[in-house]
C-alpha positions as CSV (number, residue, x, y, z in Angstrom):
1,X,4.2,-5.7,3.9
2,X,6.9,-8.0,4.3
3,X,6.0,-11.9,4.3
4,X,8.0,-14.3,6.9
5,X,8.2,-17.8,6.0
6,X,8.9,-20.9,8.0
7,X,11.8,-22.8,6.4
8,X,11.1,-26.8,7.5
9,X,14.2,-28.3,9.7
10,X,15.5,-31.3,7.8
11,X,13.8,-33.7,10.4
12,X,10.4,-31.7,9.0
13,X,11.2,-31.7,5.9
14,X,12.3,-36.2,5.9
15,X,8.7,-36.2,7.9
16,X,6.6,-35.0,5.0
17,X,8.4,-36.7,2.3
18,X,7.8,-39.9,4.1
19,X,4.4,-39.2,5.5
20,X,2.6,-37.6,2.8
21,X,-0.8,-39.3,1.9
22,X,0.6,-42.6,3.9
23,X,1.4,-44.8,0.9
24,X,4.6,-46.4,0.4
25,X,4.9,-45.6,-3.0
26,X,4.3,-42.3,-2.8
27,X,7.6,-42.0,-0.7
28,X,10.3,-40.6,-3.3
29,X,13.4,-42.8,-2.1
30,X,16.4,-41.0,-3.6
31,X,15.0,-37.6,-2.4
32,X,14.5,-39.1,1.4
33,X,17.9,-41.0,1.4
34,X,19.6,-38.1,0.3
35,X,18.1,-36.0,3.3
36,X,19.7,-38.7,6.1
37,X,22.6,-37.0,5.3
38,X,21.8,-33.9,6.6
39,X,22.3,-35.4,10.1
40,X,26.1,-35.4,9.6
41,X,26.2,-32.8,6.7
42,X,23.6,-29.5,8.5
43,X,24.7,-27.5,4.9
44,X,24.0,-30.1,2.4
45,X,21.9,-29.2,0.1
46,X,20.0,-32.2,-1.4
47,X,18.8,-30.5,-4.6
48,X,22.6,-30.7,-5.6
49,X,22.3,-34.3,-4.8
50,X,19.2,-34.9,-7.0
51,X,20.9,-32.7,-9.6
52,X,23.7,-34.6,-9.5
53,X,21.6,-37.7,-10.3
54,X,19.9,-36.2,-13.1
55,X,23.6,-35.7,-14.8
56,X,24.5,-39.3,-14.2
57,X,20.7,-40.2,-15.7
58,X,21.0,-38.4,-19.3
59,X,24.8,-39.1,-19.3
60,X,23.9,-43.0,-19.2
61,X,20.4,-42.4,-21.6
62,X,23.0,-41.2,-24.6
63,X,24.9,-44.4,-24.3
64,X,21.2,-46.6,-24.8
65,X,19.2,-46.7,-27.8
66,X,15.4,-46.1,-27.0
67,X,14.4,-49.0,-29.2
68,X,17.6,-51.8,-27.0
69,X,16.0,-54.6,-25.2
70,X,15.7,-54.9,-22.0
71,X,19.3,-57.2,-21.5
72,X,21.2,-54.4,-23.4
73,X,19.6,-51.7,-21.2
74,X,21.2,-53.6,-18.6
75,X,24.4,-54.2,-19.5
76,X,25.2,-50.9,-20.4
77,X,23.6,-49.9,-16.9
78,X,26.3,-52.4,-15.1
79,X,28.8,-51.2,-17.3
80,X,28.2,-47.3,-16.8
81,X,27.6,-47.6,-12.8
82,X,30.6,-50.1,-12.2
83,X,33.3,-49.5,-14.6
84,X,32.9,-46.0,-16.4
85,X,31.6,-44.3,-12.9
86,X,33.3,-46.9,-10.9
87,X,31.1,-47.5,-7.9
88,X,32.2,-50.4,-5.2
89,X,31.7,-51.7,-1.9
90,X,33.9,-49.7,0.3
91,X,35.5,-53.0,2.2
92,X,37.8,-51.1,4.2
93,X,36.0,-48.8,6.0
94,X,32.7,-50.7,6.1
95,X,31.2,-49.2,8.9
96,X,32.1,-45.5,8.2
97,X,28.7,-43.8,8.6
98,X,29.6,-42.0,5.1
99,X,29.0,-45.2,3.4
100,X,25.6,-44.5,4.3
101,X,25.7,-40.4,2.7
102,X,24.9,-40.3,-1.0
103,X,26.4,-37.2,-1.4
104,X,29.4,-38.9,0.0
105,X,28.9,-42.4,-1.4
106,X,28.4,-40.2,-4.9
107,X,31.5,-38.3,-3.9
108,X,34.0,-41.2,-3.2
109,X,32.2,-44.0,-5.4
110,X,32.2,-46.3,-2.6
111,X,29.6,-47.5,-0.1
112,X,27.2,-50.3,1.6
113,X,25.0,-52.5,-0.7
114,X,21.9,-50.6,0.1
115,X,23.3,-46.7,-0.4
116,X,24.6,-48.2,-3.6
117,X,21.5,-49.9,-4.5
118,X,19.5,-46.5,-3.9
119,X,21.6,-45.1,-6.4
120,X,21.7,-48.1,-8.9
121,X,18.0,-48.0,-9.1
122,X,17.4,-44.4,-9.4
123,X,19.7,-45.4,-12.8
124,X,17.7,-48.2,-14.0
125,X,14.4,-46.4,-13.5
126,X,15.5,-43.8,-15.8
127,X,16.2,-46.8,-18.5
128,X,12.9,-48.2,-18.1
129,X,14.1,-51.4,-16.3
130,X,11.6,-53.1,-13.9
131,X,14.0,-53.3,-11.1
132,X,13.6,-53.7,-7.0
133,X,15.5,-53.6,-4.4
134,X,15.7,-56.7,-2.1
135,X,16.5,-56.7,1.9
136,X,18.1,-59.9,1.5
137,X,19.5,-61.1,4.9
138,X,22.8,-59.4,5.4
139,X,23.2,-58.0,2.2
140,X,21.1,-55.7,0.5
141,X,20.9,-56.7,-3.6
142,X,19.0,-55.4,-6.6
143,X,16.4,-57.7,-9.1
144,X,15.8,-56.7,-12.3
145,X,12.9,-58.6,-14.3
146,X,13.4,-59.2,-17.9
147,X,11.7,-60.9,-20.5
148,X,14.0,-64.3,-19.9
149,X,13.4,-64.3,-16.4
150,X,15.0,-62.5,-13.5
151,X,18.1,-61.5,-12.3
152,X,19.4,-60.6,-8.9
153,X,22.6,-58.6,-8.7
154,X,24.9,-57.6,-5.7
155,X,24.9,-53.8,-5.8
156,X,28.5,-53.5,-4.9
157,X,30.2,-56.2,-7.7
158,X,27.3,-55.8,-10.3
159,X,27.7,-59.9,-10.2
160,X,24.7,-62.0,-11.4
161,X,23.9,-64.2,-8.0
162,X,22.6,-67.7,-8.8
163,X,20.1,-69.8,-6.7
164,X,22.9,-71.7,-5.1
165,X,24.8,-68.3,-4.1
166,X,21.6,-67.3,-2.8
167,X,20.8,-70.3,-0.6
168,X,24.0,-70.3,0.3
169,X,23.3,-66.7,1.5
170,X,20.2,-67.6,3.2
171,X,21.5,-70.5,5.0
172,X,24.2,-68.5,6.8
173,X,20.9,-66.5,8.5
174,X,18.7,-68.9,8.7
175,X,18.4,-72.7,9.6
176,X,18.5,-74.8,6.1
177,X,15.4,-76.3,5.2
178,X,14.4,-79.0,2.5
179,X,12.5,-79.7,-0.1
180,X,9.9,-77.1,-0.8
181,X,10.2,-75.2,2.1
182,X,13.9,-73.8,1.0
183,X,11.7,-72.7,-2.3
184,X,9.5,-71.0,-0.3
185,X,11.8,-69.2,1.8
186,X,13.9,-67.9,-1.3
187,X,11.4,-66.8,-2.9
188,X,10.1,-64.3,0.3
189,X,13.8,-63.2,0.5
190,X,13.2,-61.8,-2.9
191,X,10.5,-59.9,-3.1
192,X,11.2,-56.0,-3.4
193,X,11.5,-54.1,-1.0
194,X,9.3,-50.8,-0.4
195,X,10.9,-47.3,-0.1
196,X,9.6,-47.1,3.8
197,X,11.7,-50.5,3.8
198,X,14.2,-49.2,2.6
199,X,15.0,-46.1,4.7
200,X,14.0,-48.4,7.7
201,X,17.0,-50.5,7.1
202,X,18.9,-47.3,6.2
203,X,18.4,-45.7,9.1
204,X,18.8,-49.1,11.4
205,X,22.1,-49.5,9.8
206,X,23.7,-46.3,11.3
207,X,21.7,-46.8,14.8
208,X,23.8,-50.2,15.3
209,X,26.9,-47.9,14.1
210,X,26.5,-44.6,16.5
211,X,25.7,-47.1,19.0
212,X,28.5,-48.9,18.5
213,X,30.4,-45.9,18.8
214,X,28.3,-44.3,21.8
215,X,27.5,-41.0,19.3
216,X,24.2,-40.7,21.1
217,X,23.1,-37.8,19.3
218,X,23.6,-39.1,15.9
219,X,22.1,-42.3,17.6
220,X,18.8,-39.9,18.6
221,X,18.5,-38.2,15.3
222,X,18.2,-41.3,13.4
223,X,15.6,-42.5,16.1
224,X,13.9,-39.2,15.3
225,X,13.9,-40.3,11.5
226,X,12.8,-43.6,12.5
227,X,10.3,-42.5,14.3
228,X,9.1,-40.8,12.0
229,X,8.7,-42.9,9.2
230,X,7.7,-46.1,12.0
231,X,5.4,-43.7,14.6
232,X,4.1,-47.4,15.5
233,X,7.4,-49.2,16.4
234,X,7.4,-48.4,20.1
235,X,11.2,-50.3,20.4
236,X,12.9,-47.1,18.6
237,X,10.7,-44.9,21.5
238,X,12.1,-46.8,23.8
239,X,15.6,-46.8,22.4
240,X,15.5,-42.9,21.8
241,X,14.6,-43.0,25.5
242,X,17.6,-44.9,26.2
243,X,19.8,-42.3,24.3
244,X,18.4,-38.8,25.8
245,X,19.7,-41.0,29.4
246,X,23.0,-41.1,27.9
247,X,23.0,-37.7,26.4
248,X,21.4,-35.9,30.1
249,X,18.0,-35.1,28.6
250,X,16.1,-36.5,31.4
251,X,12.7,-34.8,30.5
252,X,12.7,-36.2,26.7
253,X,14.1,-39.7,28.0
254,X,11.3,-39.8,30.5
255,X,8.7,-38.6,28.0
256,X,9.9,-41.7,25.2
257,X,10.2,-44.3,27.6
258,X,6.2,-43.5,29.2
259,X,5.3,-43.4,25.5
260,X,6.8,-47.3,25.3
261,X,5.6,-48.3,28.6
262,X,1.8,-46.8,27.4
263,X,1.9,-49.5,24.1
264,X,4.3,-52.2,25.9
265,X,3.4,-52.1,29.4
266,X,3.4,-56.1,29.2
267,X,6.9,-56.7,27.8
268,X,9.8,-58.2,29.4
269,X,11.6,-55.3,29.8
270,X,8.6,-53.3,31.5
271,X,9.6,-53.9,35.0
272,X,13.0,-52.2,34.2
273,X,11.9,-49.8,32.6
274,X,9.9,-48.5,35.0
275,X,12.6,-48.9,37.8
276,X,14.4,-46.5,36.0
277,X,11.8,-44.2,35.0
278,X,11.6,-44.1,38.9
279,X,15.3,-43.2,39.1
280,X,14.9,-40.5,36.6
281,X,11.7,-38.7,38.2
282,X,13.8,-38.8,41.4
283,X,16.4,-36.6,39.7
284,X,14.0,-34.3,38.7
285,X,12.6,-33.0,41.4
């Protein structure tokens, strides 16, 4: 008797790593970065990429003694990841939608703060360091918390940012305030960021890239992800719905924007919506 088994499509496969038992930190973050890939790269395997990880993690562990404080671990983290491995910011191709790949960000050494941060943390973990990643406006940067105090670090440089770089930071995205209310605000900008988080802004970053470029089917399969780790965010529904029109799908578009309409029958862009929901019914039949 022969046994037949279902092998998961990479959409199924993201779905359970990010849904399994509904907590955020049960979500294992290299794992699911490395399977956005898979969009771009069908064959990748993302064991290898994992694998490749665990390399990099005993590699950097012989450099460390067990017994270093926490500040050493560090240094010779930043030192490792930036100099001997020689990861950057790629700045000249900054919206390249490999920036966002590990397997190519691990492959070239160069990408976006966050795909860099995914990998800086994965690092750090393995040293014991309490780090987080931070969705900072803009810029997507790494704290670690030490015994002194903490430190938050721009995943591309491995620079130290002070407050004043960080206001200054803020204030470009948001109106300045005084007094205690800056304080406030700098310390929500700060706080760490969960893995669903994470992938979210991920995953937003190449939407605003394939629909930049008009690649609506790279633009629906990260909707799909989305979707799937947001089922509740009835915008990316709508904006799949968008990109099936675009793409000729009529039936899925139809189905994505009814399921907006259902939750955000009130919003300002109901009316439209269901003018051309109208439109495309008419072409169906």
């Amino acid at each position: 008797m022969s046994l037949q088994f279902n092998v998961p499509t990479p959409l199924e496969y993201f779905t359970c790593l990010v849904q399994e038992g509904g907590r955020q930190e049960s979500i294992p973050l290299l794992e699911a970065a490395a399977c956005i890939a898979q969009d771009a790269y069908p064959q990748l395997d993302v064991q290898q990429v994992l694998d490749e990880m665990d390399q990099l993690q005993a590699r950097l562990k012989r450099t460390v003694s067990e017994s270093a404080e926490p500040v050493r671990r560090l240094n010779a983290l930043n030192q490792f990841f930036f100099n001997e491995l020689g990861f950057s910011g790629n700045l000249n191709n900054y919206y390249d939608p490999d920036n966002s790949y590990l397997n190519a960000v691990l492959r070239t050494r160069s990408g976006i703060p966050i795909s860099l941060a995914v990998l800086w943390l994965e690092l750090a973990q393995s040293l014991d360091l309490r780090v987080y990643g931070v969705s900072f406006p803009g810029h997507f940067l790494v704290r670690v918390q030490l015994p002194e105090g903490q430190v938050v670090i721009d995943p591309t440089t491995g620079r130290s940012l002070s407050r004043e770089d960080l206001s200054e930071r803020i204030d470009a995205f948001i109106p300045k305030q005084d007094g205690e209310g800056a304080e406030i605000e700098l310390s929500e900008y700060l706080r760490g960021a969960s893995a669903r988080e994470v992938l979210v802004r991920m995953l937003r970053n190449l939407k605003e890239i394939h629909r930049a470029e008009g690649d609506w089917q790279r633009l629906i399969d990260v909707e799909c992800r989305l979707i799937a780790l947001l089922p509740d965010a009835w915008t990316e529904w709508r904006d799949r719905g968008f990109a099936h029109v675009e793409r000729g799908h009529m039936k899925e578009a139809i189905s994505d924007l009814e399921t907006y309409l259902l939750h955000e029958g009130s919003s300002i862009d109901a009316e439209a919506i269901q003018e051309l929901l109208l439109r495309l019914r008419e072409s169906q039949s």
